[in-house]
C-alpha positions in Angstrom: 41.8 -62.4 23.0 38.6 -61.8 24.2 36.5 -59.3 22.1 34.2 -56.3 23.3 30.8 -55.3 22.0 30.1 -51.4 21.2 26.7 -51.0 21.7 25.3 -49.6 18.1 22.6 -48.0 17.1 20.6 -48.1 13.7 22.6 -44.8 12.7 26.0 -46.8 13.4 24.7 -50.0 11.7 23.6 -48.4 8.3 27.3 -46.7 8.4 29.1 -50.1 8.9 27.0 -51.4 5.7 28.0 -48.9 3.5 31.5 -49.3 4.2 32.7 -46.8 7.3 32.9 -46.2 10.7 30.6 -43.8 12.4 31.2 -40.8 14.4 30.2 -42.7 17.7 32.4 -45.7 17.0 35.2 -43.8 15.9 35.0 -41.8 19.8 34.6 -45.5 21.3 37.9 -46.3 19.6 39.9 -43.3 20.7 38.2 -43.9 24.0 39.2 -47.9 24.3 42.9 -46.9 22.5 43.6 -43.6 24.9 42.6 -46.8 27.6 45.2 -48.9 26.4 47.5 -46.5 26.9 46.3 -44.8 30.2 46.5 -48.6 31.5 50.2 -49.4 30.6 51.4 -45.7 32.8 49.0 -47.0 35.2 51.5 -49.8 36.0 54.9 -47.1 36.2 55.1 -46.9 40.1 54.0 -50.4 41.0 56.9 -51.6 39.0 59.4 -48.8 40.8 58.3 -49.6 43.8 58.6 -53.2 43.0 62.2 -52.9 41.8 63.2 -50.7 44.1 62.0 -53.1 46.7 63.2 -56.2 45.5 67.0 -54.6 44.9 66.7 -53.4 48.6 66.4 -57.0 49.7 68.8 -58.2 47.8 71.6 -55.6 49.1 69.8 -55.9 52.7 70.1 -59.8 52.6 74.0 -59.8 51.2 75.0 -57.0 53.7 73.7 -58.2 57.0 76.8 -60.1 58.1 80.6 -59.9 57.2 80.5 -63.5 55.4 77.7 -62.4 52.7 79.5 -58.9 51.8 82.6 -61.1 51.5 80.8 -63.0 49.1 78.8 -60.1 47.6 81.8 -58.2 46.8 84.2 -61.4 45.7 83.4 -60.6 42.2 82.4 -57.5 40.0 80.1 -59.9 38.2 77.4 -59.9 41.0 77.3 -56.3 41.3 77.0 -55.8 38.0 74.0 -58.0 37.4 72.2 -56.6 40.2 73.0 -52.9 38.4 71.7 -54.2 35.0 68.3 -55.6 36.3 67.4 -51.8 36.6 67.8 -50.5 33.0 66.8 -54.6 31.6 63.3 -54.5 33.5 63.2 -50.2 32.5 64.0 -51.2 28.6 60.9 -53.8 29.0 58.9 -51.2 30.5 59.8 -49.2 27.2 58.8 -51.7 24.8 55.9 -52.5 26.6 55.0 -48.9 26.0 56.2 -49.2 22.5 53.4 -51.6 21.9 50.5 -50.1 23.6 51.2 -47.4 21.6 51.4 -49.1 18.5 48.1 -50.9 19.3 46.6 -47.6 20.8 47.2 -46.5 17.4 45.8 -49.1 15.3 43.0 -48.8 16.9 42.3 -44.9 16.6 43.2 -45.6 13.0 40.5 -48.5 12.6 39.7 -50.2 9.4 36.3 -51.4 9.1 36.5 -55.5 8.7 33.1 -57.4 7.3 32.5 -61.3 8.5 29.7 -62.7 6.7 28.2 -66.7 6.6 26.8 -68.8 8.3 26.8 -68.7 12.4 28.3 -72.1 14.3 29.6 -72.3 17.9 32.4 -74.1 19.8 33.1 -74.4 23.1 36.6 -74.7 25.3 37.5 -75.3 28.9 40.5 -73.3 29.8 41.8 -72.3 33.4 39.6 -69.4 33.7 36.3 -71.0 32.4 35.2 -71.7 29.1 35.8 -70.1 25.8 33.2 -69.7 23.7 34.1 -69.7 19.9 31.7 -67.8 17.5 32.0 -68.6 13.6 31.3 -66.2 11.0 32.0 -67.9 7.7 35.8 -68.5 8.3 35.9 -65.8 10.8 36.6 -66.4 14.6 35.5 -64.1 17.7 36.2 -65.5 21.2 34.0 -64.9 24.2 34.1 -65.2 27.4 30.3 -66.2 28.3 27.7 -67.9 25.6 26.1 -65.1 23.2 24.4 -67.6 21.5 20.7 -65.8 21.7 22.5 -62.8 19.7 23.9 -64.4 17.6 21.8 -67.9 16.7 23.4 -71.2 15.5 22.7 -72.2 12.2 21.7 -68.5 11.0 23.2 -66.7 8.4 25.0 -63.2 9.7 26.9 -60.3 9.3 29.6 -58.8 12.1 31.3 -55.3 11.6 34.6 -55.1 13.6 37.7 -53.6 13.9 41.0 -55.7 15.1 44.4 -55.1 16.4 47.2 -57.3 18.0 44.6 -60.2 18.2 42.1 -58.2 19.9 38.3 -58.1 18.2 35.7 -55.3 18.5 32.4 -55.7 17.2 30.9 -52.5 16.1 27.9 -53.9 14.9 26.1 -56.9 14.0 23.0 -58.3 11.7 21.1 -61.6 11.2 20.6 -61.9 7.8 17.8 -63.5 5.4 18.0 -67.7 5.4 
């Protein structure tokens, strides 16, 4: 996944170097995680009114004439499916929710991860654009556009994140010493 920059301050930066997350961040990350969740109930009545439309069509198109009830009704098995799509696609929902939660969480609970070495930077074409990989030591953050004036090839630095579920956000950064 593609990661997101908080934009630190000096205050921020000195707390990610001694080892925790500052007041600011910590807001940011109940912020992005109340998001995350705020997001997923965004999608609750495009997906009723999605079901509700596509099982509509379904009965509309197999009762419109005599010979399509015939053959709607010629075995319980047809019925039945069409009932289970409801709770199947409702029980997805759910564990959709489940997770969002359980990242939403993660994310208010933060741990404060340190990638230090040296900088290098790859690049991908994928059906959206290119990817831009940034190494930090053995560490890999993915980007969507080229940061490579913040963060200079062949310099040595330091990234404070937090991560959950594959998703990466940098708290802070440094360029350190050659």
């Amino acid at each position: 996944m593609m990661l997101t920059f908080y934009e630190f301050t000096e205050e921020d930066l000195r707390s990610n170097q001694h080892g925790f997350i500052s007041q600011g961040q910590r807001e940011f990350l109940k912020g992005y995680a109340d998001s995350l969740i705020r997001s997923h109930r965004g999608g609750w009545p495009v997906m009723i009114f999605f079901l509700l439309l596509g099982g509509g069509l379904i009965l509309a198109m197999n009762l419109s004439n005599e010979s399509t009830r015939r053959a709607f009704f010629a075995t319980p098995g047809i019925l039945i499916a069409l009932c289970m799509t409801f709770p199947v696609v409702l029980g997805i929902y759910g564990l959709g929710a489940i997770f969002a939660r359980r990242r939403s969480r993660d994310f208010e609970e933060a741990v404060l991860s340190v990638a230090e070495g040296e900088i290098e930077w790859d690049e991908e074409s994928s059906s959206v654009g290119p990817v831009h990989f940034l190494y930090v030591g053995p560490t890999e953050f993915k980007f969507a556009e080229n940061f490579n004036a913040v963060f200079p090839a062949g310099r040595r630095g330091r990234i404070f994140y937090c991560e959950s579920s594959g998703i990466k956000l940098i708290l802070s950064h440094e360029l350190l010493s050659a």
